[in-house]
C-alpha positions in Angstrom: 98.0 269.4 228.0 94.5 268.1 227.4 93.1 265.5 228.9 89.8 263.2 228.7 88.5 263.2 231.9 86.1 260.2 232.8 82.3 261.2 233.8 82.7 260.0 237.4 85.1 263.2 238.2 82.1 265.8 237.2 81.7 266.9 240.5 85.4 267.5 241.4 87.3 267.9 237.4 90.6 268.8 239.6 90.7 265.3 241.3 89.8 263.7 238.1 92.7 265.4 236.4 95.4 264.2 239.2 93.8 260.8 239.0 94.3 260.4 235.1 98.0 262.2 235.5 98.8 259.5 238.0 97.7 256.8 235.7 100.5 258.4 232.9 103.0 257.9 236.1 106.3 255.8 235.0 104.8 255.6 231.5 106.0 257.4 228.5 104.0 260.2 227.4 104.6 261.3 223.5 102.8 264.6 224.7 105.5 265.1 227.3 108.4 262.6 224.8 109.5 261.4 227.9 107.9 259.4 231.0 106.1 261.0 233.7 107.7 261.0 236.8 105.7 263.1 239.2 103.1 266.2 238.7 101.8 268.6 240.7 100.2 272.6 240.8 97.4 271.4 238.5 95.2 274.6 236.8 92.8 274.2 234.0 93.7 277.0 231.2 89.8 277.7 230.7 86.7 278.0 233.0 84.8 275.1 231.4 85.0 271.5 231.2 84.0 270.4 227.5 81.5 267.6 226.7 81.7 267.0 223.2 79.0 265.3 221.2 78.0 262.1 222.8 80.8 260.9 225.0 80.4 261.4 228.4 84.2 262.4 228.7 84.9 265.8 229.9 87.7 267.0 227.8 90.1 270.1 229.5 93.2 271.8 228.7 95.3 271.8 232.1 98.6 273.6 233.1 100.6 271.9 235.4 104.3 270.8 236.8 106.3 267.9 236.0 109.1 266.3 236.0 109.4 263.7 233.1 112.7 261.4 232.4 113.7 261.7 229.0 117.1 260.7 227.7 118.4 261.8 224.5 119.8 260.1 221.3 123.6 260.1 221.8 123.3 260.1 225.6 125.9 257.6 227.3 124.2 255.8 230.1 125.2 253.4 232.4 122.7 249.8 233.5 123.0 247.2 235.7 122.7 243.4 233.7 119.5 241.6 234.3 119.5 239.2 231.1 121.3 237.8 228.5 120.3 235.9 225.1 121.3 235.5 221.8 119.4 238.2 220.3 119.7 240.9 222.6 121.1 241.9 226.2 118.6 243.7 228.8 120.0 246.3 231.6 117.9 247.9 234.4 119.1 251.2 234.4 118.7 253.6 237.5 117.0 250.4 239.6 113.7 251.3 237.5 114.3 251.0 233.8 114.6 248.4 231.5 117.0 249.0 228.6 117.4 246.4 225.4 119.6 246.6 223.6 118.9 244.2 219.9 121.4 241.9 218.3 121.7 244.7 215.7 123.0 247.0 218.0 125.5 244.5 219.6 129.2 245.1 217.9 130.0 241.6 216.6 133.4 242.5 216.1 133.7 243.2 219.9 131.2 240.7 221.5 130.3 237.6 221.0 127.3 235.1 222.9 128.8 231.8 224.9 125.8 229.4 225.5 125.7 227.9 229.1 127.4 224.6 228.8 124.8 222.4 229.5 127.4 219.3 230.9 128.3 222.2 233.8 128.3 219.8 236.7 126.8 222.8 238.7 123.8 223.6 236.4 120.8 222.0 237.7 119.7 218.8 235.5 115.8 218.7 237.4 113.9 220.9 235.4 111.2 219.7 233.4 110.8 218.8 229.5 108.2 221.9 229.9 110.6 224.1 231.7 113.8 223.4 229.5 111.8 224.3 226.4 110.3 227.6 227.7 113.6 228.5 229.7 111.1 229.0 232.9 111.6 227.7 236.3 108.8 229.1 238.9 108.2 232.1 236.8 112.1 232.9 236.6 113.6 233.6 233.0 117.0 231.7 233.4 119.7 233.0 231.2 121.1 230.3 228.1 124.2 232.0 228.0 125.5 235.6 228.2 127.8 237.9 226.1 131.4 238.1 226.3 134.2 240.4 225.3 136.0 239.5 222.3 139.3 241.8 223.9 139.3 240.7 227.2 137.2 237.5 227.8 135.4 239.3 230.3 131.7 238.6 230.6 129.4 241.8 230.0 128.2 242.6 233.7 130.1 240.0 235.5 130.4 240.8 239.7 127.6 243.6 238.9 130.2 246.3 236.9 127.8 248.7 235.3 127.3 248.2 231.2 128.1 251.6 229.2 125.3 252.2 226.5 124.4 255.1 224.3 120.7 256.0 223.5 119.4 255.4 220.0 115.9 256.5 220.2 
């Protein structure tokens, strides 16, 4: 892979490679197509560091191990709920990723959104004018309704049961 390396490594390239590697960590990588997880047994595939005109970047081609999460179009996955709304549902999957899935994506014909009802005499009537408009209460995103089965009448995540989905892209 080749990597900019900033100016301050120039003394020690091999340090400057780890730390720009562990800046990619949990981020997807389109050199990789997937997020980088963790790297390590770092080697530089030439004996030189490149300057290149004026920028003070040292630019390498480097060998290393890795291992990178990358799921595949087609792949069925299972997520934990962590919001609902009317246009789209979010899942955590594996405790560390967040999955979306868009109103487009949602079958109609098998789900179908139920706002909160706001006469619930459990809901909580304190919030703000502020707080009701941006759906925040001390940084918290509440939920305005969530999705339920048009089969069953189940509610999509209800009591923590896992929410199949299958990767699009």
């Amino acid at each position: 892979m080749r990597l900019s390396i900033p100016p301050k490594y120039a003394g020690d390239w091999l340090n400057g490679v780890r730390e720009v590697l562990d800046g990619m960590l949990m981020r997807y990588v389109p050199q990789m197509n997937g997020v980088l997880l963790a790297h390590w047994e770092h080697e530089f595939m030439d004996d030189t560091v490149k300057i290149i005109n004026e920028s003070p970047y040292g630019v390498c081609d480097v060998q290393f191990r890795s291992v990178t999460w990358a799921p595949k179009p087609g792949q069925r996955l299972t997520g934990s709920h962590s919001l609902s709304s009317p246009s789209h549902i979010s899942l955590l999957f594996g405790k560390t990723f967040n999955v979306s899935i868009p109103l487009q994506h949602i079958p109609q014909d098998q789900y179908t959104f139920v706002q909160t009802d706001e006469d619930d005499p459990l809901a909580d009537d304190s919030d703000s004018e502020e707080e009701q408009v941006h759906g925040l209460t001390n940084g918290i995103v509440e939920e305005v309704g969530r999705w339920r089965s048009t089969k069953t009448g189940k509610i999509l995540g209800e009591d923590g049961k896992l929410v199949k989905f299958t990767v699009i892209g």
